[in-house]
C-alpha positions as CSV (number, residue, x, y, z in Angstrom):
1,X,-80.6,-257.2,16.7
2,X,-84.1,-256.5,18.0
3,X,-87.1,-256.6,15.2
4,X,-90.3,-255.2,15.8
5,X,-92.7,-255.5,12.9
6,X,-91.9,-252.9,10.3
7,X,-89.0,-250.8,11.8
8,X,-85.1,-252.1,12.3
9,X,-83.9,-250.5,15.4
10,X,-80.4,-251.9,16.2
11,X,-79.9,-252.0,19.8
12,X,-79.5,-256.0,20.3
13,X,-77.7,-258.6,18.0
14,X,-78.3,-261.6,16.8
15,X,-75.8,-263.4,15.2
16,X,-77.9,-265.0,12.5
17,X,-76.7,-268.7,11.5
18,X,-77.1,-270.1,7.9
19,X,-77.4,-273.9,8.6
20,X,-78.0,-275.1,5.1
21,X,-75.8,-272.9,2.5
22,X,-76.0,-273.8,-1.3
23,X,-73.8,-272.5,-4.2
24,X,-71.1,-271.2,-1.0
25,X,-67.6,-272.6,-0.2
26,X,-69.2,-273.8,3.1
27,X,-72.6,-275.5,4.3
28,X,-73.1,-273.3,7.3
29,X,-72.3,-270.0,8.4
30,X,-73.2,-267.5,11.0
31,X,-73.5,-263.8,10.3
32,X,-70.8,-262.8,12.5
33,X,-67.9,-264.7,9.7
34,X,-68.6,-262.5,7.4
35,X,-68.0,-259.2,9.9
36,X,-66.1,-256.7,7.9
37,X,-68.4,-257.4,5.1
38,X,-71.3,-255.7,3.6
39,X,-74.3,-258.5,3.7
40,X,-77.8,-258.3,1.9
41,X,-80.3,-260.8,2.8
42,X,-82.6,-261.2,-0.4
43,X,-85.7,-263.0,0.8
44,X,-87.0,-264.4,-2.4
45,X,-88.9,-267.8,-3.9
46,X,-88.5,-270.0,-7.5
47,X,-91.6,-268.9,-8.2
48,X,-91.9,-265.2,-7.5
49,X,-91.1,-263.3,-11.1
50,X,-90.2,-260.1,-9.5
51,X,-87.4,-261.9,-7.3
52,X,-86.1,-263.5,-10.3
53,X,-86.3,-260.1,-12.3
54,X,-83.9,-258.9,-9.4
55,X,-81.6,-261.6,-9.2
56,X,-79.3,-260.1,-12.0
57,X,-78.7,-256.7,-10.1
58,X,-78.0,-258.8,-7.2
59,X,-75.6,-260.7,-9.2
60,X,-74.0,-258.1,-10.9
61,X,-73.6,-256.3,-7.1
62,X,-71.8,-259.7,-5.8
63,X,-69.7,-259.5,-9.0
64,X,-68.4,-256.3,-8.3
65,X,-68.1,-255.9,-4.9
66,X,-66.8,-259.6,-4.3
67,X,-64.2,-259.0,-1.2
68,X,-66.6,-256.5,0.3
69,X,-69.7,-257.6,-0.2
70,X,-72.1,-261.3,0.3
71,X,-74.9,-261.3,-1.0
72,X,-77.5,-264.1,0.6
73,X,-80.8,-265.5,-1.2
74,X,-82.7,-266.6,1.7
75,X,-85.8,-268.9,0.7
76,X,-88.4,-271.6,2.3
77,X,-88.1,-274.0,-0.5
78,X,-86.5,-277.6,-0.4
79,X,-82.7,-278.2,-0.8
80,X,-83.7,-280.1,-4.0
81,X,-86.3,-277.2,-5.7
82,X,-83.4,-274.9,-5.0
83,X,-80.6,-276.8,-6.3
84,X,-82.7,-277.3,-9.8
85,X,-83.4,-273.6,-9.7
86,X,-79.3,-273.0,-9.4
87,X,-79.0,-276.3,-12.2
88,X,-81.0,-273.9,-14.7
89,X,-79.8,-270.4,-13.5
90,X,-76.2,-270.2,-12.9
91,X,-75.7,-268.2,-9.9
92,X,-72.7,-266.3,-7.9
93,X,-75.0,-265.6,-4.9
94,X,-74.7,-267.9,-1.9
95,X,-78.6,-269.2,-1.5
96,X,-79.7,-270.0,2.3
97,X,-82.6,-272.7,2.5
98,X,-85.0,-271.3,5.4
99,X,-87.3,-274.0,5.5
100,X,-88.1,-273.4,9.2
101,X,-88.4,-269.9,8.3
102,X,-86.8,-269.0,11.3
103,X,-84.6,-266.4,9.5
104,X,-87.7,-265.2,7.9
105,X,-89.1,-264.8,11.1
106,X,-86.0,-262.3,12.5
107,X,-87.5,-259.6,9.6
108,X,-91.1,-260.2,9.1
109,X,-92.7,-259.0,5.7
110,X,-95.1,-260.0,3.2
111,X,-93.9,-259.6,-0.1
112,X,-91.2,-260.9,-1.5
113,X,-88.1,-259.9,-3.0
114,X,-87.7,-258.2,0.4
115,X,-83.6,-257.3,1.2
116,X,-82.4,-256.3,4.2
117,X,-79.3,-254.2,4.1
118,X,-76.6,-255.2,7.2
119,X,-73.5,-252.7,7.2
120,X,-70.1,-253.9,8.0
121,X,-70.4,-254.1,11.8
122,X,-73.4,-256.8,11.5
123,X,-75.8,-254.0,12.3
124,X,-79.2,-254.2,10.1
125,X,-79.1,-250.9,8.3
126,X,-82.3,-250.9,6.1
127,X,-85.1,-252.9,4.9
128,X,-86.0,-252.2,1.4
129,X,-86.3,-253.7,-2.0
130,X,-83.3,-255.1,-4.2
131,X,-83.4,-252.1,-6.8
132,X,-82.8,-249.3,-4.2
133,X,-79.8,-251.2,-3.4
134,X,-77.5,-249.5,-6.1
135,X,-73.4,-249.1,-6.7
136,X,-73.6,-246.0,-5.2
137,X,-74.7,-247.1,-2.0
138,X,-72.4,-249.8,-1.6
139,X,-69.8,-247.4,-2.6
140,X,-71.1,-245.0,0.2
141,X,-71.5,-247.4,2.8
142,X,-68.0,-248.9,2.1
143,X,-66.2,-245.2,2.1
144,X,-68.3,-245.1,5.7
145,X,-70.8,-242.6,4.7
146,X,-74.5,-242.9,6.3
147,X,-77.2,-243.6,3.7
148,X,-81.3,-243.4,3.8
149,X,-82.8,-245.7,1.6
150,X,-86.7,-246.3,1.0
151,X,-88.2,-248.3,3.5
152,X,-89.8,-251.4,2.3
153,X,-92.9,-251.5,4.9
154,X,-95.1,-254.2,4.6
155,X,-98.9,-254.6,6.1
156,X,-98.3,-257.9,8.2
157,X,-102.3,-258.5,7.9
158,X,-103.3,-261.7,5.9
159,X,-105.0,-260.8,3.1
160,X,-108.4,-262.1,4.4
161,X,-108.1,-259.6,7.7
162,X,-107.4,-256.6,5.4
163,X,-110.4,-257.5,3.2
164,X,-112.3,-257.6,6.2
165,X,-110.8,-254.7,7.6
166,X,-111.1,-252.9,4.6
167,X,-114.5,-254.1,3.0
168,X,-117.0,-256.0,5.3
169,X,-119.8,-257.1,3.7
170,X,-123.2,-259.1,5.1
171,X,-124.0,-262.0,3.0
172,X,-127.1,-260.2,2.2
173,X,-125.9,-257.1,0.4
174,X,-127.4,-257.2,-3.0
175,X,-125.6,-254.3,-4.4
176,X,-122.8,-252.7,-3.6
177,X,-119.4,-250.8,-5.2
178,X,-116.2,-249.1,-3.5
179,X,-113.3,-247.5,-4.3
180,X,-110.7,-246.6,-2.2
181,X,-106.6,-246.0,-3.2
182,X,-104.0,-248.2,-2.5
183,X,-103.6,-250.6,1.0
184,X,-100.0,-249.2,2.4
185,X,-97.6,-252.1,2.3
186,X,-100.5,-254.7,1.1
187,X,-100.4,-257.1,-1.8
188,X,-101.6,-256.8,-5.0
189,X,-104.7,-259.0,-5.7
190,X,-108.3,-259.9,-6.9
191,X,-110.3,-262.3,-4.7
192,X,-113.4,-263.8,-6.4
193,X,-115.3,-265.7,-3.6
194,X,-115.5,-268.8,-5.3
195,X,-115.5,-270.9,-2.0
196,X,-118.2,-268.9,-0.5
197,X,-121.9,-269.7,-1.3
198,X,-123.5,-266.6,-0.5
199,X,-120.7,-264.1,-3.2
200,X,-119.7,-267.0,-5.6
201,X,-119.7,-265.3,-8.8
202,X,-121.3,-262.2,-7.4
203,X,-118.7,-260.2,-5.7
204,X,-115.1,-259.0,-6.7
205,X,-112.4,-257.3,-4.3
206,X,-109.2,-256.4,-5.2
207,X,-106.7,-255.0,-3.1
208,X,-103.8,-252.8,-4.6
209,X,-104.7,-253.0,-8.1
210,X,-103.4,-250.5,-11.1
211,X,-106.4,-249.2,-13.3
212,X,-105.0,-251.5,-16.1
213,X,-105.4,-255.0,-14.3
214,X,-109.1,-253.3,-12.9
215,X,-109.9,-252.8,-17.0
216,X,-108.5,-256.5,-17.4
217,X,-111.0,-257.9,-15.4
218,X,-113.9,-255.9,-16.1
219,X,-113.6,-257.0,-19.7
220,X,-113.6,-260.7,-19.0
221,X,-110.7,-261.8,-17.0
222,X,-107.9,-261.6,-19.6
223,X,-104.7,-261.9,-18.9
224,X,-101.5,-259.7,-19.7
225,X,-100.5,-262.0,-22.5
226,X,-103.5,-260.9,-24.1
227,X,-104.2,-257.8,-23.0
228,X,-102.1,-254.4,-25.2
229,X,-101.9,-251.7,-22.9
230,X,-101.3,-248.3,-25.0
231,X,-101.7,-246.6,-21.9
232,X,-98.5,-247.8,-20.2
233,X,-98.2,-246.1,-17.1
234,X,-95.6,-248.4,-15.6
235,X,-94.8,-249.8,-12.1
236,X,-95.3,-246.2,-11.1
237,X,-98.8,-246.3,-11.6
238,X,-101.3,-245.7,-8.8
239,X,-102.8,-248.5,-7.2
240,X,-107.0,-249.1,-6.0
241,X,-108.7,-251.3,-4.0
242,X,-112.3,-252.2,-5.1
243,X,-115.1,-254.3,-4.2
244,X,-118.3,-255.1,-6.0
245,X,-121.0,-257.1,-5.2
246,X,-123.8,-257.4,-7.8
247,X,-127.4,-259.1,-7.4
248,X,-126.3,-262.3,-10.2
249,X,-123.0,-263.5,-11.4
250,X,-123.8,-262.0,-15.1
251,X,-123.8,-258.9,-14.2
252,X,-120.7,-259.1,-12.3
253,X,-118.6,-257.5,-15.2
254,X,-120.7,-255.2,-16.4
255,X,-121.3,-254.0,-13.6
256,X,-118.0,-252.8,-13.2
257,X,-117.3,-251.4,-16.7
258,X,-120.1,-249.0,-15.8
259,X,-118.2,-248.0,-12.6
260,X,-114.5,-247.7,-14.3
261,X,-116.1,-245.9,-16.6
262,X,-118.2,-243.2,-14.7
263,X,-115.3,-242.5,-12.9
264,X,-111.8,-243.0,-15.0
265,X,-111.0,-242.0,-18.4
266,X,-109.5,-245.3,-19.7
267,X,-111.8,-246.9,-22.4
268,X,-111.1,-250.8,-23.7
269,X,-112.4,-252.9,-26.7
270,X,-111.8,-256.7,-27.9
271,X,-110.0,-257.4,-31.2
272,X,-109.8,-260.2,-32.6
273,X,-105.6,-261.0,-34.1
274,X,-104.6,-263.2,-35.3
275,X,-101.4,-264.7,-33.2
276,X,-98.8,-267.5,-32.6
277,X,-100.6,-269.4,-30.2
278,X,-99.9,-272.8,-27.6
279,X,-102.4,-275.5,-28.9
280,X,-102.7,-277.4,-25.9
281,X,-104.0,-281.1,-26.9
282,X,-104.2,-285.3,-25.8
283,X,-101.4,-286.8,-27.5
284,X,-101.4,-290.0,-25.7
285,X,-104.9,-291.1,-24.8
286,X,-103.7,-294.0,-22.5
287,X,-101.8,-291.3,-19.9
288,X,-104.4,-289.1,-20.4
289,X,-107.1,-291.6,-18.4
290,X,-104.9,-291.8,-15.9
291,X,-105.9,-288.1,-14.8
292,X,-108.2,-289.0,-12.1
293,X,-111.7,-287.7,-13.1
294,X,-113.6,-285.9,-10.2
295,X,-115.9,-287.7,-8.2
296,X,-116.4,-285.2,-5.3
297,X,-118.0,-282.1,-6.9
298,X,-115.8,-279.8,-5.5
299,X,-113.7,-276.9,-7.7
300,X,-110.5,-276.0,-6.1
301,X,-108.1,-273.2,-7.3
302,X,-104.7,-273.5,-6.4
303,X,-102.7,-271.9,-8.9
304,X,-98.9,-270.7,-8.8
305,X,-95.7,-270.5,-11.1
306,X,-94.5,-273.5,-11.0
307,X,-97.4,-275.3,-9.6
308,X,-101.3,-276.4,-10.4
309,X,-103.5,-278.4,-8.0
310,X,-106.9,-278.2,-9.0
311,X,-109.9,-280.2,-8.3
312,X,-112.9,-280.1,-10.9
313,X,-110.8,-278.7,-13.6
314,X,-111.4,-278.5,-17.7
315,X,-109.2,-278.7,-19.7
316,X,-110.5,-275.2,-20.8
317,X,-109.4,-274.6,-17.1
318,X,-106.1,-275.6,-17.4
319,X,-105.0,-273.9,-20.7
320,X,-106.0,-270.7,-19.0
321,X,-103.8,-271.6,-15.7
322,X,-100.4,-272.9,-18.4
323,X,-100.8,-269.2,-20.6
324,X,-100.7,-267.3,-17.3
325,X,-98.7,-269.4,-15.2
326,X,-96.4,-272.2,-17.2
327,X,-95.9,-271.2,-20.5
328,X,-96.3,-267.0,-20.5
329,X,-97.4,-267.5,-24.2
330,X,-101.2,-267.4,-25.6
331,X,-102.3,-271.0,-24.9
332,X,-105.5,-272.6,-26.6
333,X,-107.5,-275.6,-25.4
334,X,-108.0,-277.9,-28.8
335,X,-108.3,-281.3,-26.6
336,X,-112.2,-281.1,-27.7
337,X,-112.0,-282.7,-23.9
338,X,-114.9,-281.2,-21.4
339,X,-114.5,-283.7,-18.1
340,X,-113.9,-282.4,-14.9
341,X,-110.6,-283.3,-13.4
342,X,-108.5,-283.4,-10.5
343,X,-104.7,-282.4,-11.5
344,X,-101.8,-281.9,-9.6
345,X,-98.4,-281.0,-11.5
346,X,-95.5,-279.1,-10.6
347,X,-92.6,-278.0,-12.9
348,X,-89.6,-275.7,-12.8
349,X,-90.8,-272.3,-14.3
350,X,-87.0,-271.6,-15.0
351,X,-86.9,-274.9,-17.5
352,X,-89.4,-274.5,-19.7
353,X,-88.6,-278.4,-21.1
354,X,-89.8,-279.3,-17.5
355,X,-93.8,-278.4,-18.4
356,X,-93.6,-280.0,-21.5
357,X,-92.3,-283.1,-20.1
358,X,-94.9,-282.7,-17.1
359,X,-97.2,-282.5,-19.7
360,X,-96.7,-285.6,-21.3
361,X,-96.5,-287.7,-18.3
362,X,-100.0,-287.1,-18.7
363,X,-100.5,-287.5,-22.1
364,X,-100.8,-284.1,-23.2
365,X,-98.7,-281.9,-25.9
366,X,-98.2,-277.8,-26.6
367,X,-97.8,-277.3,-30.3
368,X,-97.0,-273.7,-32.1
369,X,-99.9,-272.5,-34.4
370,X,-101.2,-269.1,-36.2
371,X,-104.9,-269.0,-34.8
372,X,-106.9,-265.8,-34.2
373,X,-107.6,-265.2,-30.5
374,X,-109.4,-262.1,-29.2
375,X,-107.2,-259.2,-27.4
376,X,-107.7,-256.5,-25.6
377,X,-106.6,-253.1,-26.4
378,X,-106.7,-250.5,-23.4
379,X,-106.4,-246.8,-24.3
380,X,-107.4,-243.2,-23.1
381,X,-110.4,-241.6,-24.3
C-alpha cells in the first residue's frame, strides 16, 4: 500500500500491524487477520469533540456489521488516557494506541476524525470522514459493488506556513485588512500574535472561519456558550480566512466590525440574560497557595479539552479557558483573586467529576447560580 500525501493509490501493500490493541480479544494484530473483513481506520483523540461526536455512528456500524466489519480507533495517546476514556465511554470498537504514530504516518492528514476505508482484500479504498461512511456503503461494498465516496483532503502545511503563505505581513504594517474564502483542506482557526512583540494585540488571522465565529470575535471574543446564533447556517456554512492588523490593540475589534459590516449582511448586539451560570471560587485557601505564583513575567497559552498549562494566568483567565474548554457551561470568576499564576491541570473531558476534583486539588470549587451575564445575539439585517 503506497501513500503519497493526499491520494490512496493501491499498487503496494503494507500489512499494517496493531502492536498495542485495547477493548479487542487480542493485544496485537496485523491487518492481514482480519482479510475478508471490511476495516475502517478512525484516526481520532480524547480530546477532539468532532471524533467523539462520530464515535456513535461508528459504533452503531460495528454493531451491525459485526462478522463483516472491524472498526479500529487509531490514536497517539497513552495506554492509560485511553483506557479512562473506554472506563467512562463504553465502547464496541477495538482502539489502537499509535503513540509512535507510525500508523499515522502510513495516511498523513491534519484533521482529525480522519477514516480510511480498506475493502475486504486489505486494499485502501477511500479516505474520508466517519459520516460518509454510511449502511449503504457497507452494504454496497459487501454485495461487491464499487463505491465513490468524498475525499477527505487535507492541506499538510502547519498552520504557521499557510499563514505565511497565505498572509505575509512586515512587522511594520500599520494597517491592513483581507479577505479571502476558505483554505482547501486547512484548519479552522484564529491566531492572535500574542508571542510576537511587534502584532501582540494588533493583528488577528483566521484561517477557515464561518461568518458566525468572525461576528464572535469582532464583538469581544465570546464564546459559543454565549453567543445565540439566529442565523444558523450549519456545518454547511461557507468558510473565510481573514487578517487584520490595526495601528493599537483598541482598535483591533472595531476595526473589524466595520469590515464585517461593509461587506456581510449579518448584524450583532450584546444582551444582558440572566442565566444558570458556573461560579468558579477558592474553597480551600491552603491548596490554593500552593498554585505557584508567576515569577517569570511570561503569559503562555496552552489551552485544550482536557488540558490547561498556562503561565501568567488570572483567575479571570482561567474561568474563561473551564467555560470553553472543561465545563461547556457559562462559567464566572467570583474568587475576587487577581494574581498571576502558573497552572497546569489536566482532566478527562468525558468525566466531568474529573475537573471538579482537579479543581479542588487546588483548592478551588464550581457552584450553580442564576447571575446575569452578557450574550450575544447574531441575526440578519
Amino acid at each position: 500500500m503506497l501513500l503519497t500525501t493526499n491520494h490512496l493509490p493501491a499498487q503496494v501493500k503494507v500489512d499494517i500491524e496493531f502492536t498495542n490493541l485495547l477493548n479487542a480479544p487480542v493485544k496485537s494484530a496485523r491487518l492481514s487477520s482480519l482479510k475478508g473483513k471490511l476495516v475502517i481506520l478512525d484516526f481520532w483523540a480524547t480530546w477532539c469533540g468532532s471524533c467523539i461526536e462520530a464515535m456513535p455512528h461508528l459504533k452503531a456500524l460495528q454493531a451491525k456489521y459485526r462478522n463483516s466489519l472491524q472498526v479500529i480507533a487509531v490514536g497517539n495517546e497513552t495506554v492509560e488516557r485511553t483506557m479512562q476514556f473506554l472506563q467512562s465511554r463504553p465502547s464496541n470498537l477495538w482502539f489502537a494506541v499509535d503513540s509512535g504514530r507510525s500508523i499515522s504516518a502510513l495516511f498523513p492528514h491534519q484533521m482529525i476524525p480522519h477514516d480510511i476505508l480498506i475493502g475486504k482484500d486489505g486494499q485502501p479504498l477511500a479516505a474520508t470522514s466517519p459520516e460518509n461512511i454510511t449502511d449503504a456503503v457497507i452494504d454496497s461494498l459487501l454485495a461487491g459493488a464499487k463505491v465513490h465516496l468524498p475525499e477527505k483532503k487535507d492541506n499538510l502545511l502547519s498552520y504557521e506556513d499557510l499563514i505565511k503563505q497565505n498572509f505575509y505581513a512586515a512587522d511594520t504594517v500599520m494597517y491592513r485588512f483581507k479577505i479571502q474564502g476558505e483554505i482547501n483542506g486547512g484548519p479552522g482557526l484564529s491566531h492572535t500574535w500574542l508571542d510576537q512583540p511587534a502584532f501582540s494585540g494588533r493583528r488577528l488571522t483566521c484561517i477557515n472561519l464561518p461568518l458566525t465565529t468572525l461576528y464572535m470575535l469582532a464583538y469581544g471574543d465570546f464564546p459559543f456558550s454565549r453567543t445565540i446564533d439566529q442565523v444558523k447556517e450549519g456545518r454547511n456554512a461557507p468558510t473565510y480566512c481573514v487578517d487584520l492588523i490595526v495601528p493599537r490593540p483598541d482598535s483591533l475589534q472595531t476595526s473589524l466590525r466595520r469590515e464585517l459590516a461593509a461587506r456581510f449582511d449579518l448584524q450583532a448586539k450584546v444582551e444582558p440574560m440572566t442565566k444558570e451560570v458556573q461560579v468558579l471560587r477558592i474553597v480551600d485557601s491552603a491548596k490554593f497557595k500552593s498554585i505557584p505564583r508567576n515569577i517569570s513575567g511570561k503569559r503562555t497559552y496552552m489551552v485544550m479539552h482536557g488540558a490547561i498549562d498556562q503561565q501568567s494566568m488570572t483567575m479571570s483567565d482561567l474561568a474563561k479557558c473551564l467555560e470553553s474548554y472543561g465545563t461547556g457551561k457559562l462559567t464566572v470568576d467570583k474568587t475576587g483573586n487577581r494574581e498571576k499564576l502558573d497552572i497546569k491541570i489536566s482532566w478527562q473531558p468525558e468525566n466531568p467529576q474529573s475537573l471538579l476534583n482537579v479543581l479542588s486539588s487546588i483548592g478551588l470549587g464550581l457552584t450553580k447560580e442564576e447571575q446575569t451575564v452578557d450574550m450575544l445575539i447574531i441575526y440578519r439585517r
